[in-house]
HTML snippet that shows the backbone in 3Dmol.js (N, CA, C, O; Angstrom):
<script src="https://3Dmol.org/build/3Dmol-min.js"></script>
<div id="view" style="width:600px;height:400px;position:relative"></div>
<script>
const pdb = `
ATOM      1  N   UNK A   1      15.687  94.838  -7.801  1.00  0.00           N
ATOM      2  CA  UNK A   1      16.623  95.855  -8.243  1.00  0.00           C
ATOM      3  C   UNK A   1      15.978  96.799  -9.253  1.00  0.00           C
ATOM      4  O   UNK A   1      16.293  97.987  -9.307  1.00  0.00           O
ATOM      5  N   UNK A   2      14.898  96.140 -10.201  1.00  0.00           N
ATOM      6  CA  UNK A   2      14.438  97.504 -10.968  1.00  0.00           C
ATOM      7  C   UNK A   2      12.827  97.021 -10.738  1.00  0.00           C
ATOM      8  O   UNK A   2      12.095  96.034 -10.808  1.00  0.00           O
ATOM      9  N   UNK A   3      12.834  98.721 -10.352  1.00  0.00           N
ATOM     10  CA  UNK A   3      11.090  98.680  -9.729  1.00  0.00           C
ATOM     11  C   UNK A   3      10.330  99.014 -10.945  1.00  0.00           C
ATOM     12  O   UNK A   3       9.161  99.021 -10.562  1.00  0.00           O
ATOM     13  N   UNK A   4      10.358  99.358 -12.485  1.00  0.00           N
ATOM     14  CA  UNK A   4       9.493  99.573 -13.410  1.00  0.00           C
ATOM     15  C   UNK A   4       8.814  98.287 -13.794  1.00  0.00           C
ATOM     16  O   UNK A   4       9.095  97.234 -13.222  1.00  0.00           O
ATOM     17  N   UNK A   5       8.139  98.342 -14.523  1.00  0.00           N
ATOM     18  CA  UNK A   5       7.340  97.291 -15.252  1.00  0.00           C
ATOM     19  C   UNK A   5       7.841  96.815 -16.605  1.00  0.00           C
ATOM     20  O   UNK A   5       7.813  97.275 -17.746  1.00  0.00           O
ATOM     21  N   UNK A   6       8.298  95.736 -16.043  1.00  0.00           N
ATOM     22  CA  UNK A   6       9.001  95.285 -17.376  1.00  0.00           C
ATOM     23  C   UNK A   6       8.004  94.474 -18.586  1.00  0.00           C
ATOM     24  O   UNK A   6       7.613  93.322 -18.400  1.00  0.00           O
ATOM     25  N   UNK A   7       7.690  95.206 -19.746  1.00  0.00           N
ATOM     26  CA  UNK A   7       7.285  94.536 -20.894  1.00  0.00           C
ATOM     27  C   UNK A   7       8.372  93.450 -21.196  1.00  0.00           C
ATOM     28  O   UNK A   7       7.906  92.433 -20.683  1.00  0.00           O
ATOM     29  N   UNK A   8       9.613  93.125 -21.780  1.00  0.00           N
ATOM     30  CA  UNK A   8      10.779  92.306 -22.269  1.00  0.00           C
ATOM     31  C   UNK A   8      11.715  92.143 -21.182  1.00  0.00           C
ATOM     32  O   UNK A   8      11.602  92.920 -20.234  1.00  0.00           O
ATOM     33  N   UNK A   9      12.549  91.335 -21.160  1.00  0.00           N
ATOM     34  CA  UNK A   9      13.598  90.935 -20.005  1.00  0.00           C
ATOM     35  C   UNK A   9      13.023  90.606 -18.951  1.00  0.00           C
ATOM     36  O   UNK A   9      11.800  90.583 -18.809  1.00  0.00           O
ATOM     37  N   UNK A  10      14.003  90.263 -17.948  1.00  0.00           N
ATOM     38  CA  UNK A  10      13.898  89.491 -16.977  1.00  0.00           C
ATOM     39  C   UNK A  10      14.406  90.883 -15.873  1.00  0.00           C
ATOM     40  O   UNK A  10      15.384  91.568 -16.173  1.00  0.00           O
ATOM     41  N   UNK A  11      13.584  91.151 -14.595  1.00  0.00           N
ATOM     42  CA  UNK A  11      13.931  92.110 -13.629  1.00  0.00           C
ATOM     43  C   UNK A  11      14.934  91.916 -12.811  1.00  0.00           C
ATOM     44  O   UNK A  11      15.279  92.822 -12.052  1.00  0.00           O
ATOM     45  N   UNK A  12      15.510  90.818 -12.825  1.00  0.00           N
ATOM     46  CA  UNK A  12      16.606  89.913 -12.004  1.00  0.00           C
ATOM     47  C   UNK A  12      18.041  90.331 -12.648  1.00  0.00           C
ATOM     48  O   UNK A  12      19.128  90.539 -12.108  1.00  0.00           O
ATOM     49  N   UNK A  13      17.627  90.374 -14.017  1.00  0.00           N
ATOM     50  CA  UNK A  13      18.914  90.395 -14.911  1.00  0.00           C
ATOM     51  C   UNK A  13      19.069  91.408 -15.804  1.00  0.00           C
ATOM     52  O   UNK A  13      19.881  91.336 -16.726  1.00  0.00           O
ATOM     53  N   UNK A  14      18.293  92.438 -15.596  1.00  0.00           N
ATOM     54  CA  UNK A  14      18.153  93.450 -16.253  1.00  0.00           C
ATOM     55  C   UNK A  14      19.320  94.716 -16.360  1.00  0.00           C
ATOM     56  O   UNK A  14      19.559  95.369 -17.376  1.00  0.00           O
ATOM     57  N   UNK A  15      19.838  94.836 -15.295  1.00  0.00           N
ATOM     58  CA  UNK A  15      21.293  95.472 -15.371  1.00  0.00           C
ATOM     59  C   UNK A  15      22.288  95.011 -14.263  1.00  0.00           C
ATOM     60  O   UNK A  15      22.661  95.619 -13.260  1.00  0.00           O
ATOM     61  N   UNK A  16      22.696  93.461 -14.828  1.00  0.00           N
ATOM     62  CA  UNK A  16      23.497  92.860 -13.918  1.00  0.00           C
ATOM     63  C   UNK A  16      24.609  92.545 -14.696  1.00  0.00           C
ATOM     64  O   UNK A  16      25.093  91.420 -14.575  1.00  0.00           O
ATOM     65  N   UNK A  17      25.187  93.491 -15.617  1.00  0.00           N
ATOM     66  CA  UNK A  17      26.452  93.629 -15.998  1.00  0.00           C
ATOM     67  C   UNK A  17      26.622  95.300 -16.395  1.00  0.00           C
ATOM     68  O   UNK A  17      25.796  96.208 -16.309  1.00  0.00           O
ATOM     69  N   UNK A  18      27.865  95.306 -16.807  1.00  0.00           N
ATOM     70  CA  UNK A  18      28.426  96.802 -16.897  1.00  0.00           C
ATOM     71  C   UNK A  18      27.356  97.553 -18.011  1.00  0.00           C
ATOM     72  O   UNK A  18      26.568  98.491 -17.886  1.00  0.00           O
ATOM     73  N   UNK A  19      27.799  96.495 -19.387  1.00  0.00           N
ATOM     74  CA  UNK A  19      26.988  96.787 -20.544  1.00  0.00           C
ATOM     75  C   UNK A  19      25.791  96.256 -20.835  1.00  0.00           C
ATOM     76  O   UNK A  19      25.487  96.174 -22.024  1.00  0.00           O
ATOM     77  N   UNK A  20      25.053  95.883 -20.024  1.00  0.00           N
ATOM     78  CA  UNK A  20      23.816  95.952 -20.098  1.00  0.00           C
ATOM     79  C   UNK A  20      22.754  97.414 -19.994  1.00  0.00           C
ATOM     80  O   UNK A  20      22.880  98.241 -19.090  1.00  0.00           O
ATOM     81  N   UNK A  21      21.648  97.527 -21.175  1.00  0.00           N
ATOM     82  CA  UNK A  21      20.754  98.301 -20.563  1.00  0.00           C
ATOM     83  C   UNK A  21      19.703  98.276 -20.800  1.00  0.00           C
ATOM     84  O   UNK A  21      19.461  97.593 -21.796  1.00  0.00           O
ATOM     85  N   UNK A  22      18.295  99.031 -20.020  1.00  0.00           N
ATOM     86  CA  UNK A  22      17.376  99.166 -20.103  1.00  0.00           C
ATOM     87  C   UNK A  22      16.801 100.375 -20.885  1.00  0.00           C
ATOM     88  O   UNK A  22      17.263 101.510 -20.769  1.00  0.00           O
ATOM     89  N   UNK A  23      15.696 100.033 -21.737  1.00  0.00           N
ATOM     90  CA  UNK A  23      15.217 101.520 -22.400  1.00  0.00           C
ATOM     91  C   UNK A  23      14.253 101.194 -22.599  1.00  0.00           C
ATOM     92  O   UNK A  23      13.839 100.060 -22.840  1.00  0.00           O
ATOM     93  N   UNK A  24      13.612 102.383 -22.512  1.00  0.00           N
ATOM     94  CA  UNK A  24      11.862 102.884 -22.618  1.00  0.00           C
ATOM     95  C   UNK A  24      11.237 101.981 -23.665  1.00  0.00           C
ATOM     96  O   UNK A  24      12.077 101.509 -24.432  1.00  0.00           O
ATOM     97  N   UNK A  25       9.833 101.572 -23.927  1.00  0.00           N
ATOM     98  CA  UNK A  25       8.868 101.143 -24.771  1.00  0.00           C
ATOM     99  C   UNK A  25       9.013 101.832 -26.061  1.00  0.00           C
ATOM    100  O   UNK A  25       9.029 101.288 -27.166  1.00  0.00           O
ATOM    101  N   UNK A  26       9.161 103.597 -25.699  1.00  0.00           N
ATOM    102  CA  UNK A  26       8.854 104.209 -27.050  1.00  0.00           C
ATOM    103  C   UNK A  26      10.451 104.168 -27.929  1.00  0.00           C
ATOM    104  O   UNK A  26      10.717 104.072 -29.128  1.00  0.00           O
ATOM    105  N   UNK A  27      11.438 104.307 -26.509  1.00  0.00           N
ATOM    106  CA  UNK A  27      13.013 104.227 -27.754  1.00  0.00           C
ATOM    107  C   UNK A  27      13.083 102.897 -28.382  1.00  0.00           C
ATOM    108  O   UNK A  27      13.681 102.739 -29.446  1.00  0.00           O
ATOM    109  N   UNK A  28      12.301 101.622 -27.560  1.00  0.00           N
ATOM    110  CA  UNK A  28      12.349 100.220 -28.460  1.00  0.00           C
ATOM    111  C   UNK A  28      11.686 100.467 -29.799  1.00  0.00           C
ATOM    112  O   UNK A  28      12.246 100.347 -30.888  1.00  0.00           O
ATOM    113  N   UNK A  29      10.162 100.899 -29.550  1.00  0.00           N
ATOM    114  CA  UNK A  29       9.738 101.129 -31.038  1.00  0.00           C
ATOM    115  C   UNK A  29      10.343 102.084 -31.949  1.00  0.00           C
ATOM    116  O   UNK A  29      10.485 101.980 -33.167  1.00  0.00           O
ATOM    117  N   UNK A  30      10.611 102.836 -31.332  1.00  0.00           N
ATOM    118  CA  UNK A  30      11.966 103.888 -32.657  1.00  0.00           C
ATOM    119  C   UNK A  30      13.004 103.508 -33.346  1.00  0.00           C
ATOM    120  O   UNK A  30      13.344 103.611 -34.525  1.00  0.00           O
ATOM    121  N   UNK A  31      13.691 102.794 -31.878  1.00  0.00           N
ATOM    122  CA  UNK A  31      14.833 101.969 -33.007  1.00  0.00           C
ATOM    123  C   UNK A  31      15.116 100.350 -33.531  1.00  0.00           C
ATOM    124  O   UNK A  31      15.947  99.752 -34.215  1.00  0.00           O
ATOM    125  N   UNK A  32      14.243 100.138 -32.984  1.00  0.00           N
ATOM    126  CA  UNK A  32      14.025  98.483 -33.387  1.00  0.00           C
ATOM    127  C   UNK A  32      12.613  98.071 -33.333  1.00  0.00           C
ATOM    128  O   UNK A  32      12.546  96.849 -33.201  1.00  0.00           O
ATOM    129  N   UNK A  33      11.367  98.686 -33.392  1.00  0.00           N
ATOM    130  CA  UNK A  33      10.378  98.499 -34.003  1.00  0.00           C
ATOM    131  C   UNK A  33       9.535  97.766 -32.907  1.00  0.00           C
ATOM    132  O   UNK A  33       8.324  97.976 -32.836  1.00  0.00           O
ATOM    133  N   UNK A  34      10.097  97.005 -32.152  1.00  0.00           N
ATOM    134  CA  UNK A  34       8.976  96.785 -31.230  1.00  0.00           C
ATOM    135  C   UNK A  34      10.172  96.725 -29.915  1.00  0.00           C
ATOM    136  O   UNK A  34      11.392  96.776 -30.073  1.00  0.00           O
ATOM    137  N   UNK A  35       9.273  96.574 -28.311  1.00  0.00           N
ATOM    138  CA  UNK A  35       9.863  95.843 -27.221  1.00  0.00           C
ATOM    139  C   UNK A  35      10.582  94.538 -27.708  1.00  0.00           C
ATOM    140  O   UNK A  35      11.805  94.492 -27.584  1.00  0.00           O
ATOM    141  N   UNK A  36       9.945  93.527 -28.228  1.00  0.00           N
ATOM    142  CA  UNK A  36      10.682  92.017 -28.168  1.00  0.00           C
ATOM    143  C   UNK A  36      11.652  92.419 -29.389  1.00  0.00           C
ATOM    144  O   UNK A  36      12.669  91.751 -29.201  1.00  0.00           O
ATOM    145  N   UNK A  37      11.758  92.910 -30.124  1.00  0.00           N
ATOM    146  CA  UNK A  37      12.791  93.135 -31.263  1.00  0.00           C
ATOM    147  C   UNK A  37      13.917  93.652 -30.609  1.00  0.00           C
ATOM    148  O   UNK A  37      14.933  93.174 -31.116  1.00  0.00           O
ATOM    149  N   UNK A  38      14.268  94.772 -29.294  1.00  0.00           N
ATOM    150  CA  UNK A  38      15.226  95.341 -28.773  1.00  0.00           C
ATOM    151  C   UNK A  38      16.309  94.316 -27.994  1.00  0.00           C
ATOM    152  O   UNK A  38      17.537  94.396 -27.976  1.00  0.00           O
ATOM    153  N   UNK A  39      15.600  93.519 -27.479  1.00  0.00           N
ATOM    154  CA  UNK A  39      16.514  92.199 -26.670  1.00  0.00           C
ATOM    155  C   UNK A  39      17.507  92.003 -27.495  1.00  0.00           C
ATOM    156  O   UNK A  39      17.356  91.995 -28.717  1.00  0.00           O
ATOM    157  N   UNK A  40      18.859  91.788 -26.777  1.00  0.00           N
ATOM    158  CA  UNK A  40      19.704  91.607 -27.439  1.00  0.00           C
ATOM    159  C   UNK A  40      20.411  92.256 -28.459  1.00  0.00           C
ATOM    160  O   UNK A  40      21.309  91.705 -29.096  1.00  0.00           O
ATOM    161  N   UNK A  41      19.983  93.570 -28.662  1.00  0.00           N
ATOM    162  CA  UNK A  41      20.463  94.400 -29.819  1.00  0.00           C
ATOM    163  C   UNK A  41      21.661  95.516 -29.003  1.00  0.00           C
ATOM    164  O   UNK A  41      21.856  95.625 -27.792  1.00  0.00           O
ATOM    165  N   UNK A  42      22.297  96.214 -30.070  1.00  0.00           N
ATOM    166  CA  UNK A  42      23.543  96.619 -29.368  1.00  0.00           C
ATOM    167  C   UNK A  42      22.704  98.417 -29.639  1.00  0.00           C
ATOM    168  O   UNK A  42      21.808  98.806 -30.389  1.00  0.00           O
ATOM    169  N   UNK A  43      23.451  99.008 -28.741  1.00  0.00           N
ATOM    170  CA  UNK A  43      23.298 100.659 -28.701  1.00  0.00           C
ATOM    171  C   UNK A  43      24.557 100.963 -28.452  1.00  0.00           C
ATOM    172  O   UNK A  43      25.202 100.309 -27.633  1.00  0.00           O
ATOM    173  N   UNK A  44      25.077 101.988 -29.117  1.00  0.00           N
ATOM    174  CA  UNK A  44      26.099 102.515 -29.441  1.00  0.00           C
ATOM    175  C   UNK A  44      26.344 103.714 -28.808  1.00  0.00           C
ATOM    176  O   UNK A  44      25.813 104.587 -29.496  1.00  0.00           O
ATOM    177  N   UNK A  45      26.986 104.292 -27.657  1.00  0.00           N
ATOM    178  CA  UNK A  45      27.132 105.372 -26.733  1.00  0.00           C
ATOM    179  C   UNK A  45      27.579 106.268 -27.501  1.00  0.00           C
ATOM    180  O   UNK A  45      28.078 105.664 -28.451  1.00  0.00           O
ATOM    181  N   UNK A  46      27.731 107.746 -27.697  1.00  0.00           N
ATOM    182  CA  UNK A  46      28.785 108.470 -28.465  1.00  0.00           C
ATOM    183  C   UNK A  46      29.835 107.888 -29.366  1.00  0.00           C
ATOM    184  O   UNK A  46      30.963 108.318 -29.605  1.00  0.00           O
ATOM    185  N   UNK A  47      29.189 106.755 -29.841  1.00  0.00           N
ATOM    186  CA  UNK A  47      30.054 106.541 -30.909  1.00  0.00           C
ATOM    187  C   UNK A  47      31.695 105.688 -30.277  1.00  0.00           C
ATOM    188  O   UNK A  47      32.692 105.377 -30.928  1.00  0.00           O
ATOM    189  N   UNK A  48      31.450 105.546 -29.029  1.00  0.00           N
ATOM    190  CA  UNK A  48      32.909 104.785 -28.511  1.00  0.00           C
ATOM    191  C   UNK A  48      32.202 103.528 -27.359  1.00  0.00           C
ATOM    192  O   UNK A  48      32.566 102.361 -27.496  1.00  0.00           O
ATOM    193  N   UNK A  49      31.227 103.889 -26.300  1.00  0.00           N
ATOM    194  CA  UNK A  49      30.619 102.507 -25.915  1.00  0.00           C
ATOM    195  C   UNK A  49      29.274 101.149 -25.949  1.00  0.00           C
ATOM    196  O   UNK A  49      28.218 101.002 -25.334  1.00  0.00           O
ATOM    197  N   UNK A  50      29.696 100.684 -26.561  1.00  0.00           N
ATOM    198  CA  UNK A  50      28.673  99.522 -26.765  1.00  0.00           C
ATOM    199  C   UNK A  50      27.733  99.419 -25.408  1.00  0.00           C
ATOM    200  O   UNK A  50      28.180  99.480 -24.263  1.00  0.00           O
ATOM    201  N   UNK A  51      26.378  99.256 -25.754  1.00  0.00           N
ATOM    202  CA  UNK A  51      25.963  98.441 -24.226  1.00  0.00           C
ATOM    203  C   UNK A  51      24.508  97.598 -25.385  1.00  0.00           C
ATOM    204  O   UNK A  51      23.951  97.914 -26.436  1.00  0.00           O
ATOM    205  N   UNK A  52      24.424  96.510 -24.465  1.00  0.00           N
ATOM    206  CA  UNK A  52      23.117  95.472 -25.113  1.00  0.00           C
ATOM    207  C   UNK A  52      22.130  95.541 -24.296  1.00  0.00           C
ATOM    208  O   UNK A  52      22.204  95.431 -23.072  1.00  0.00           O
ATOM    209  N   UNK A  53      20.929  95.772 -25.100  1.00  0.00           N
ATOM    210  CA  UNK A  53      19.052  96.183 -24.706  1.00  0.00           C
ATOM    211  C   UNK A  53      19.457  94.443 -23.844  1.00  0.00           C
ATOM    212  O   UNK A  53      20.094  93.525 -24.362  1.00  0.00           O
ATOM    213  N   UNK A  54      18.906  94.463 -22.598  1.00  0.00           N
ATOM    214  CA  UNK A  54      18.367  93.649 -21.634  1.00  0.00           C
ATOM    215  C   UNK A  54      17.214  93.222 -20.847  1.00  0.00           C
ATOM    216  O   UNK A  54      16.913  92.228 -20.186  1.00  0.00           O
ATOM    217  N   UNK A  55      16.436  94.842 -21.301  1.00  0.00           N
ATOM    218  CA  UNK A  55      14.923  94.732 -20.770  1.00  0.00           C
ATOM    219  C   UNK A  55      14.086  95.928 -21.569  1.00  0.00           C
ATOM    220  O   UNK A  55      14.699  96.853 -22.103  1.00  0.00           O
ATOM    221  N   UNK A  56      12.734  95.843 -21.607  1.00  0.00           N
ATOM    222  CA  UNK A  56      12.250  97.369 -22.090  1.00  0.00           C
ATOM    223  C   UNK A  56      11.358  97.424 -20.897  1.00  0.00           C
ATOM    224  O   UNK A  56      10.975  96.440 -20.263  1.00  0.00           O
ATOM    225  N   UNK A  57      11.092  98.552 -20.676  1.00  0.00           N
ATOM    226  CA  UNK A  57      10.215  99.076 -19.387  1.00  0.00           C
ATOM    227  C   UNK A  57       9.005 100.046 -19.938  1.00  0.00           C
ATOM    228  O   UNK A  57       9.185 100.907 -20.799  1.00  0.00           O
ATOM    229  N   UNK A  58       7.824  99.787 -19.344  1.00  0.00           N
ATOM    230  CA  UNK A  58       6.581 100.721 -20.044  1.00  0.00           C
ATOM    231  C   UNK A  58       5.363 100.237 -19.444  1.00  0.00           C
ATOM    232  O   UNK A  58       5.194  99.615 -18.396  1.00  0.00           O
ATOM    233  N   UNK A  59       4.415 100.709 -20.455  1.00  0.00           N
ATOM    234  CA  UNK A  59       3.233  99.887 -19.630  1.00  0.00           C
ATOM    235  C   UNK A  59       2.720  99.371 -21.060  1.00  0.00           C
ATOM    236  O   UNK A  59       3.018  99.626 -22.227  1.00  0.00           O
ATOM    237  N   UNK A  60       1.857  98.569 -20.450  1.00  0.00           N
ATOM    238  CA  UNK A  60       1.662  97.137 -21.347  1.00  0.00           C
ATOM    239  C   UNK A  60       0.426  98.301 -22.657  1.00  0.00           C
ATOM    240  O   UNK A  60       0.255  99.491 -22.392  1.00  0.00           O
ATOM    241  N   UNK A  61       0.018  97.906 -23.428  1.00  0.00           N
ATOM    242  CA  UNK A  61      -0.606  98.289 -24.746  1.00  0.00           C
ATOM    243  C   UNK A  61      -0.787  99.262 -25.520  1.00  0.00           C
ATOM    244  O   UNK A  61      -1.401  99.105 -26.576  1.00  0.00           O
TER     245      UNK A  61
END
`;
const viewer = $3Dmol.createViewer("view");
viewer.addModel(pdb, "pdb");
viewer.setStyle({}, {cartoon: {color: "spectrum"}});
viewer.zoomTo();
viewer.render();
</script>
């Protein structure tokens, strides 16, 4: 289901709920400092929908 290269998460489970999502290598290091730090963290849509980091996608180094 997701053809990128996943640095964090699992590709199986990566957006297999509503609020789950995936984001880039560089938005992990911007807002939570690394890929493995983003797992599990919440992102906040316009200020009204929640969704939780499930995978980061990039290339490795």
């Amino acid at each position: 289901m997701f053809s990128h290269p996943l640095l964090e998460g699992s590709a199986k489970q990566a957006l297999n709920t509503p609020n789950s999502l995936a984001i880039s290598r560089t938005m992990a290091d911007q807002f939570f400092g690394s890929p493995a730090a983003a797992i599990g963290k919440t992102i906040r849509y316009e200020n009204r929908k929640d969704f939780r980091v499930s995978a980061v996608f990039g290339r490795h180094g």
